[in-house]
C-alpha positions in Angstrom: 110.6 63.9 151.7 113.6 66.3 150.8 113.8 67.7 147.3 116.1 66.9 144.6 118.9 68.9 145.2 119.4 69.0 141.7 117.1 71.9 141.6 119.5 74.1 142.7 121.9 73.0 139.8 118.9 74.1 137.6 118.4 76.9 139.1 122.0 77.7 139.0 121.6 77.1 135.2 119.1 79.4 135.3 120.6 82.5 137.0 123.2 82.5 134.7 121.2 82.1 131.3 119.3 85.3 131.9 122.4 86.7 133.2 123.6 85.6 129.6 120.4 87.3 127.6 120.8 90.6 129.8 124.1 90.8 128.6 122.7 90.4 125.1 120.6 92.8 125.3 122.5 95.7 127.2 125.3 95.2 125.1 127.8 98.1 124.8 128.5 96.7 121.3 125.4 97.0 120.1 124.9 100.6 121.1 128.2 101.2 119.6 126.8 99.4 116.2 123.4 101.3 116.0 125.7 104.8 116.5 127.8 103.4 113.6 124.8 101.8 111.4 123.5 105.4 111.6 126.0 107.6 111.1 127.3 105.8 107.9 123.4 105.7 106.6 123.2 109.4 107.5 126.6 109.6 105.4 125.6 108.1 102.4 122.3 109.9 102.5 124.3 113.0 102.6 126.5 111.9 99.8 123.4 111.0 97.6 121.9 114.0 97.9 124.8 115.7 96.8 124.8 113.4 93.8 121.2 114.0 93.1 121.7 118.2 93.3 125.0 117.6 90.7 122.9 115.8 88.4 120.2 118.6 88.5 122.7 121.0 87.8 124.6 119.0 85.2 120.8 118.9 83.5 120.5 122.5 83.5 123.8 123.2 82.3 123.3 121.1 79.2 120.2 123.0 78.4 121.7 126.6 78.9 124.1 125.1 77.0 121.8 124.0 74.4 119.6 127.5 74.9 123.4 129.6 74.3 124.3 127.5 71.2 120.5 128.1 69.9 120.8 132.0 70.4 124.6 132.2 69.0 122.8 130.8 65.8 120.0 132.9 65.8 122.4 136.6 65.9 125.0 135.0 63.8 122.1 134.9 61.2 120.6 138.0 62.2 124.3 139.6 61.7 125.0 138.5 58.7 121.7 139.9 57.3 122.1 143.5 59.0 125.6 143.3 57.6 125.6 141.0 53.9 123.3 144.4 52.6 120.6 141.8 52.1 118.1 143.6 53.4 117.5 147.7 52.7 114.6 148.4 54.0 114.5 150.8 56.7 111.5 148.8 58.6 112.9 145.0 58.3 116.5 146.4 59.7 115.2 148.1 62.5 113.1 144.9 63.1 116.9 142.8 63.2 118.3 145.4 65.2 115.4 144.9 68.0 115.8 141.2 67.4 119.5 141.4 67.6 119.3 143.4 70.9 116.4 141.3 72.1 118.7 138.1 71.4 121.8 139.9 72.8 120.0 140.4 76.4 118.7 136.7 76.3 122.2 135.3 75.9 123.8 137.5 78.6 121.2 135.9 80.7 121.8 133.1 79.9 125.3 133.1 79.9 124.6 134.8 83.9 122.7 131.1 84.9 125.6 129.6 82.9 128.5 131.4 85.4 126.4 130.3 88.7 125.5 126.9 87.3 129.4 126.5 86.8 130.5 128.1 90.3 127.6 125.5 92.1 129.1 122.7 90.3 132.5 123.6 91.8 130.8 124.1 94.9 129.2 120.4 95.0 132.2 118.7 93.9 134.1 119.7 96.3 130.7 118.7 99.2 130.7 115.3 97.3 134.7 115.0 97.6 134.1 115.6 101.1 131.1 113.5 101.9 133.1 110.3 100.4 135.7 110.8 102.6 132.8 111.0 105.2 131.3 108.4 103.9 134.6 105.9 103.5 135.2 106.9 107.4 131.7 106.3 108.2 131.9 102.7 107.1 134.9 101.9 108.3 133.8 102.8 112.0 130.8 100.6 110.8 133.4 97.6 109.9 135.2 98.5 113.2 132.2 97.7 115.3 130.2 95.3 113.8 133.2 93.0 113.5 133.7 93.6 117.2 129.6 93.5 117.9 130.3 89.8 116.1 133.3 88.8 118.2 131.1 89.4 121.5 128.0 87.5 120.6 129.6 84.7 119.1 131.5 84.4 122.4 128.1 85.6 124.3 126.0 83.2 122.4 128.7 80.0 122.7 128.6 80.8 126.6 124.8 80.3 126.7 124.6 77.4 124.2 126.6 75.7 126.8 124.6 76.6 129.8 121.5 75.1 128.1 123.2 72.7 127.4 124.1 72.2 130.8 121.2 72.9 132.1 118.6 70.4 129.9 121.1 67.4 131.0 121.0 68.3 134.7 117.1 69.2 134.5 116.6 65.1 132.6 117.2 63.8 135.8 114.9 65.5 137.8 110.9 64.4 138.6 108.8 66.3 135.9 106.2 67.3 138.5 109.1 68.9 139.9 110.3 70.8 137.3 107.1 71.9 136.1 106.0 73.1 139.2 109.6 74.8 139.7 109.4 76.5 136.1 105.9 78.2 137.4 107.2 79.8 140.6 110.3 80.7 138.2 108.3 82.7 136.0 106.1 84.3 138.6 109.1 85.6 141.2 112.1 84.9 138.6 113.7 82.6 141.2 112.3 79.2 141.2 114.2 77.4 143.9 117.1 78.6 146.3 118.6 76.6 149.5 117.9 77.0 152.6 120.6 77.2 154.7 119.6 76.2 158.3 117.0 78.8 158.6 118.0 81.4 156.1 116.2 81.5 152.7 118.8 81.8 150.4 116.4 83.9 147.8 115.3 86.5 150.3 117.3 86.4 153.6 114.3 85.9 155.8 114.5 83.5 158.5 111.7 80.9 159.0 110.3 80.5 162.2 111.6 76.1 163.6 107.6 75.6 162.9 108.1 76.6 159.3 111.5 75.2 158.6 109.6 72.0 159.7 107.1 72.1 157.4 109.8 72.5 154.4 111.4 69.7 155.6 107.9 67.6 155.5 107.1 69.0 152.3 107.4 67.7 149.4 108.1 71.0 147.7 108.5 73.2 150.6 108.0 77.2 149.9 109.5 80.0 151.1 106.6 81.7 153.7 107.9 85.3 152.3 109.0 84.8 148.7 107.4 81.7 147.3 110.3 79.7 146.1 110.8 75.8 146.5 113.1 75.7 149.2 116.0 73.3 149.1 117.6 71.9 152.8 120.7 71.8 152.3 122.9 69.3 155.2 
């Protein structure tokens, strides 16, 4: 009894479906997405940081700022009363003089952390300036290839849907005994069925002995002796 040559249709079907999923999942596209995914996450990681150090800085400015306006009021008063002659004794003035000195140093430190808080600012502005044009040229290589990582697996994916397609209307005319018994050799060698032309296994090139090519052709699923697969006589 010679097997459905339908099979081989199946099979067909078959060969090019997971030739369809490699290509899905060794696509060049995707590589090129993942490279693009992270270099514009890397980018606007880069770019937040920088945002997050400026906003520190910005902090600390506003209180050396609020620290140099607190000490400009404290020796403005201590000024006026070492110069308005509201104080005469010799201890109390030398007292504002220390404080005025004290106060003096303290704002010249002050106004040192002021001058580097002011040149880092400068210095991160121009980093942040830099990372958003990093950042804008980071996305738009991410644009660039997910629009083209789209194009290919919509095409990819439309190819395949066809092929099953195909495939489920060529395998609904074949014997279910069949079929199952094809799907098991196909997941156990990844070849389920192949022709055999004259003598020649079509799967694995070996050629069956006239003894064993007569014994696929009495079969009713006839196996290849080396690799396993139904074997289908093709006239």
């Amino acid at each position: 009894m010679s097997i459905d040559p339908r099979l081989l249709d199946v099979a067909a079907c078959d060969a090019a479906i997971d030739a369809f999923e490699r290509r899905l999942a060794e696509l060049p596209e995707a590589r090129a997405l993942e490279e693009a995914t992270a270099a514009r996450d890397a980018a606007v990681a880069t770019e937040t940081e920088l945002a997050d150090k400026r906003g520190r800085a910005e902090r600390d400015a506003k209180r050396f700022d609020d620290e140099g306006a607190t000490l400009d009021s404290k020796l403005t008063n201590v000024n006026r009363k070492l110069h308005d002659g509201s104080v005469t004794n010799p201890r109390e003035l030398a007292a504002l003089q220390a404080e005025q000195e004290m106060l003096g140093r303290k704002k010249g430190e002050v106004e040192d952390l002021q001058l580097e808080l002011m040149m880092l600012l400068e210095d991160l502005e121009a980093q942040l300036a830099r990372a958003a044009e990093e950042r804008d040229a980071a996305a738009a290589r991410f644009d660039v290839a997910a629009a083209a990582h789209s194009v290919v697996i919509g095409e990819i994916e439309a190819e395949l849907g066809a092929e099953r397609d195909t495939r489920a209307g060529v395998a609904a005319g074949i014997d279910s005994a069949l079929l199952e018994t094809y799907d098991k050799v196909r997941r156990r060698s990844g070849i389920g069925a192949a022709a055999l032309n004259g003598d020649i296994c079509s799967a694995c090139h070996m050629k069956l002995t006239a003894p064993e090519v007569t014994e696929v052709e009495a079969a009713q699923t006839g196996r290849c002796p080396s690799c396993d697969v139904i074997l289908v006589i093709v006239t």
